[in-house]
BATORVEX-514857 format. One line per field, with one value per residue (C-alpha): residue number from 0; residue in one letter; x, y, z. Coordinates in nm, 2 decimals. Example, Ala and Ser with C-alpha at 12.3 -4.5 7.8 and 13.67 -1.06 7.14 Angstrom:
n = c(0; 1)
res = c(a; s)
xx = c(1.23; 1.37)
yy = c(-0.45; -0.11)
zz = c(0.78; 0.71)
// end
This chain:
n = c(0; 1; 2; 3; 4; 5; 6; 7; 8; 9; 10; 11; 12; 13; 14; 15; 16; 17; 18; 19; 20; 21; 22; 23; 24; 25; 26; 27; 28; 29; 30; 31; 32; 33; 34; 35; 36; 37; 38; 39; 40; 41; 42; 43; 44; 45; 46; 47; 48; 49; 50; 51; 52; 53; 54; 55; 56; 57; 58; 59; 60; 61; 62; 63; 64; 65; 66; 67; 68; 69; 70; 71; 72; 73; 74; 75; 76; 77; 78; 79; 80; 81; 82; 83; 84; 85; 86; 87; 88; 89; 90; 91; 92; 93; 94; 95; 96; 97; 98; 99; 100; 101; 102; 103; 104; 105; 106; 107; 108; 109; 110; 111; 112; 113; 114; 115; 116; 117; 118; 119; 120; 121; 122; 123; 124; 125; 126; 127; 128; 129; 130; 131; 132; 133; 134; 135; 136; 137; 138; 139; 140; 141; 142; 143; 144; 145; 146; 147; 148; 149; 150; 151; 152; 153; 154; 155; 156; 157; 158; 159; 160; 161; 162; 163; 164; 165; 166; 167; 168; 169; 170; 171; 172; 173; 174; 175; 176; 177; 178; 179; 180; 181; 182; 183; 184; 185; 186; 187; 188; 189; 190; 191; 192; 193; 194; 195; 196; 197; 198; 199; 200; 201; 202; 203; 204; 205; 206; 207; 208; 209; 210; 211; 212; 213; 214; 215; 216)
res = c(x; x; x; x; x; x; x; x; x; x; x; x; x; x; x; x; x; x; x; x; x; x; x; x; x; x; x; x; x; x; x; x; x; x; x; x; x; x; x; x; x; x; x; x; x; x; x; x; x; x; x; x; x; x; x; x; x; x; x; x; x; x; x; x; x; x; x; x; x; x; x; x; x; x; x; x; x; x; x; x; x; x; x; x; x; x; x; x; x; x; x; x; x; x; x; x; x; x; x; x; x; x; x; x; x; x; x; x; x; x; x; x; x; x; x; x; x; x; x; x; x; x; x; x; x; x; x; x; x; x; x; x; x; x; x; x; x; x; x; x; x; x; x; x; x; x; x; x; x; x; x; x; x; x; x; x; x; x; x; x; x; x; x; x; x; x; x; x; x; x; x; x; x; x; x; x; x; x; x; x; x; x; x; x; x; x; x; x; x; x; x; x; x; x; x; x; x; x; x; x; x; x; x; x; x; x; x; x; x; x; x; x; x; x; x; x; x)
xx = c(-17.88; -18.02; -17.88; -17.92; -17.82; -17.85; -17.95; -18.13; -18.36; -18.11; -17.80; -17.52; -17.77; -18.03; -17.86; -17.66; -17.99; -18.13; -17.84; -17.89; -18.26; -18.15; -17.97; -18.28; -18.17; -18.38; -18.28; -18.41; -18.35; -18.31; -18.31; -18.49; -18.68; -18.91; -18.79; -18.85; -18.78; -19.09; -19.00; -19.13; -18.79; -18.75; -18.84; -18.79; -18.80; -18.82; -18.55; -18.21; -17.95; -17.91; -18.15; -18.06; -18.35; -18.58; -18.37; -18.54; -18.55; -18.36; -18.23; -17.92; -17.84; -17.56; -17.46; -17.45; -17.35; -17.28; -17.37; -17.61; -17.37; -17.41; -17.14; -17.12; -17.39; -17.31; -17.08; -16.90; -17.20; -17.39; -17.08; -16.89; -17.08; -17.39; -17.18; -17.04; -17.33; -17.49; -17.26; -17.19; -17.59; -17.65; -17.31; -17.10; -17.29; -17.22; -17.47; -17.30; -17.10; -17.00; -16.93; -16.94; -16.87; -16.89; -16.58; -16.44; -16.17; -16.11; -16.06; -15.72; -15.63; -15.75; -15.86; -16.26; -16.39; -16.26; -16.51; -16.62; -16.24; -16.23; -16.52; -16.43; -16.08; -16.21; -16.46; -16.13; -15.97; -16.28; -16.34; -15.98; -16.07; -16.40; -16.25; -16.04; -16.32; -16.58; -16.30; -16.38; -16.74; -16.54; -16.66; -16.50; -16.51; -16.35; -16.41; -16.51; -16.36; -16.53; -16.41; -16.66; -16.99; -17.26; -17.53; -17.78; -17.56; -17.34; -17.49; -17.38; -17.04; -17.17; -17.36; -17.12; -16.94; -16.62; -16.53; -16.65; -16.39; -16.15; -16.25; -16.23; -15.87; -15.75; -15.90; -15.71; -16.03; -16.18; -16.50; -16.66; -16.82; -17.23; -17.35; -17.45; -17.08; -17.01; -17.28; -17.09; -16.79; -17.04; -17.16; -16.82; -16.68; -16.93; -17.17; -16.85; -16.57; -16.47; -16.05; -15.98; -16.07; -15.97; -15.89; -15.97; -16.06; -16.04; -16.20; -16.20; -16.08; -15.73; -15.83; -15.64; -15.34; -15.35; -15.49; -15.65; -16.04; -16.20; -16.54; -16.82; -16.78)
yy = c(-6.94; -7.26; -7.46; -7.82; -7.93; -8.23; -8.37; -7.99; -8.15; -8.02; -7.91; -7.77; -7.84; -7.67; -7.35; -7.37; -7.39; -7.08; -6.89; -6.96; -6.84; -6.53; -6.47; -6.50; -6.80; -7.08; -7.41; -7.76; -7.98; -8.40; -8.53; -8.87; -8.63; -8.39; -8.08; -7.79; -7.50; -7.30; -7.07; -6.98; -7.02; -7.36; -7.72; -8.06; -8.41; -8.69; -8.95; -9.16; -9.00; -9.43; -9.49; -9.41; -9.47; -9.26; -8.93; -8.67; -8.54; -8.19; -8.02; -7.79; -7.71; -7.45; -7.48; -7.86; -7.86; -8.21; -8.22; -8.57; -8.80; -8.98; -9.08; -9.47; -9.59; -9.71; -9.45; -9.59; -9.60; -9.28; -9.04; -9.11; -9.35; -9.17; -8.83; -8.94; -9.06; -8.76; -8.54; -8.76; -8.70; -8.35; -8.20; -8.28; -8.09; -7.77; -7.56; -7.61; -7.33; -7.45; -7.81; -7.83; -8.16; -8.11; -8.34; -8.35; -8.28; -8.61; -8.69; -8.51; -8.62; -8.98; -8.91; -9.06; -9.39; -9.60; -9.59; -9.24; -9.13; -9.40; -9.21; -8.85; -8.91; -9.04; -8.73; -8.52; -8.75; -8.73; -8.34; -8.35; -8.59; -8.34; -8.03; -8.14; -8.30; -7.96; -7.71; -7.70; -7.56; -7.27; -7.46; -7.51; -7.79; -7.80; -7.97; -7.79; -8.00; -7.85; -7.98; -7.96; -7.79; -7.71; -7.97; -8.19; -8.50; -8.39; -8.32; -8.65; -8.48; -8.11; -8.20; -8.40; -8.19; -8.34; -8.50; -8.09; -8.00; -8.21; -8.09; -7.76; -7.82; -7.98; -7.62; -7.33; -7.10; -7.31; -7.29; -7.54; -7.39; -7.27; -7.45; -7.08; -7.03; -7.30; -7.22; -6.88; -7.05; -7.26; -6.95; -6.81; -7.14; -7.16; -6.85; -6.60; -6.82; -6.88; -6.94; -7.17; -7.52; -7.87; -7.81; -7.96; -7.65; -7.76; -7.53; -7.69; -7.40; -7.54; -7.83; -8.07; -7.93; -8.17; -8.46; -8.61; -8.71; -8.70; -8.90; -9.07; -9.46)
zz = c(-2.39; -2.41; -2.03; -1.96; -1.61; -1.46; -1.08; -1.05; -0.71; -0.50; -0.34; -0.61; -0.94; -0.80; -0.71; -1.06; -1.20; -1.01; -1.07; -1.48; -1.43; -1.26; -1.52; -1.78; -1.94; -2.09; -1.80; -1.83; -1.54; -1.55; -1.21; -1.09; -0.86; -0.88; -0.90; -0.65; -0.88; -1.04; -1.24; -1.60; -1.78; -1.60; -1.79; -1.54; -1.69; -1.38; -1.55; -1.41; -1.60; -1.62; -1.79; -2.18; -2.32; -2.17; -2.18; -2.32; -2.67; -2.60; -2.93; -2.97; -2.63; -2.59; -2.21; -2.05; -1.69; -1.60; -1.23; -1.12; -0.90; -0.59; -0.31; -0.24; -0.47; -0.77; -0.88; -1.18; -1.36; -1.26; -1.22; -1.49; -1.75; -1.75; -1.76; -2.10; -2.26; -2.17; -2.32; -2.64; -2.63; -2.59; -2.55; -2.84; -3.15; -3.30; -3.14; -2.82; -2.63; -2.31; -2.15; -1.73; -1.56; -1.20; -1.03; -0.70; -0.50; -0.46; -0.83; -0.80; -0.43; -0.42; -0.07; -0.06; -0.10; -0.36; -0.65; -0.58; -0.65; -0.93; -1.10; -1.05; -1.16; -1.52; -1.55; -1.47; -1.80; -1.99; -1.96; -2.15; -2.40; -2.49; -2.48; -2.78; -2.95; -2.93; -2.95; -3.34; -3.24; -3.07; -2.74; -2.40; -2.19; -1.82; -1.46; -1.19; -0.89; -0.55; -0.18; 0.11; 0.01; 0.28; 0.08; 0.25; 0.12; 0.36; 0.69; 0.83; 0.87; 0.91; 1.21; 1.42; 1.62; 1.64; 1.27; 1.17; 1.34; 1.21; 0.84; 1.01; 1.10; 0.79; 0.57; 0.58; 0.49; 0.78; 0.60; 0.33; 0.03; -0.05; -0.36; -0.43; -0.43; -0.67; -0.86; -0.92; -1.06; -1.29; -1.43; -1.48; -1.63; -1.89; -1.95; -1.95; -2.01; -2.35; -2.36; -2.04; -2.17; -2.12; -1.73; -1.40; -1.11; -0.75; -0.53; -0.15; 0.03; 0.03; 0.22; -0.02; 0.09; 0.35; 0.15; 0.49; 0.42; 0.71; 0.74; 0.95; 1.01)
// end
């Protein structure tokens, strides 16, 4: 099928990315970086998912994994503005199969900084919103929420010693996620998936339980 993912340069994109391309299907990446992947079935365009108009022309994609999003920097705007004019873009047509908006945790505990959980919290209302809207394509359209994932964004936290374990203590599974892990659940949500729709998926390894966020000063 025809994938479009966005922020493929690293961390969870990438590795949904390279799961897709295992899996022989036809990915183009948008990321303001450049892109480490090289593969044959891979396209990257360099672009802020910011700046509408310069996105590029992509035509009757079937998978959009919404994934681009940052922590602490302007988050409003890139996590959950962007995310919706991407999808009113390239995700709301009838070609499309599958709709993936990559949340957080945090959207459903309120535990993170304030705009962060501001943003992730209206991609968790927006997935709703679109799931009705591209149901009459046969489409599905759900959140997939993740907790702690072993990314680069994150190894302020990873590498201390002490705040690690803290997280350690507040997560039953006492282990934070791969973004090869969530890229499995990506897959599953949108490549095999085609009845659960219109839902928000936390996977944290039950650290929400506790609804403590623990992080550096």
């Amino acid at each position: 099928m025809k994938v479009l993912i966005t922020g493929t340069s690293q961390g969870i994109g990438k590795a949904i990315a390279e799961m897709f391309l295992k899996e022989n299907h036809e990915v183009t990446g948008i990321d303001r970086n450049e892109s480490a992947i090289e593969h044959q079935g891979y396209t990257h365009y360099v672009c802020d998912i910011r700046d509408y108009d310069h996105l590029p022309d992509i035509k009757d994609v079937e998978i959009l994994v919404n994934n681009a999003g940052t922590q602490n920097e302007d988050d409003i705007n890139i996590n959950l503005k962007a995310l919706i004019h991407i999808t009113e873009k390239y995700g709301v047509q009838e070609k499309i199969k599958s709709i993936l908006n990559i949340g957080s945790a945090s959207g459903h505990t309120g535990a993170e900084f304030p705009e962060y959980c501001a943003s992730k919290g209206g991609v968790m209302a927006y997935t709703k919103n679109v799931a009705m809207r591209v149901a009459k394509f046969g489409a599905t359209c759900n959140s997939l929420d993740p907790g702690g994932v072993l990314t680069e964004l994150n190894e302020c936290v990873i590498n201390d010693p002490e705040l690690w374990q803290q997280i350690m203590d507040e997560t039953p599974l006492k282990k934070w996620a791969t973004p090869e892990e969530i890229a499995q659940w990506a897959y599953f949500l949108t490549a095999v998936n085609t009845f659960c729709t219109g839902q928000n998926i936390m996977v944290d390894g039950g650290e929400s339980i506790n609804y403590n966020f623990i992080w550096k000063d």
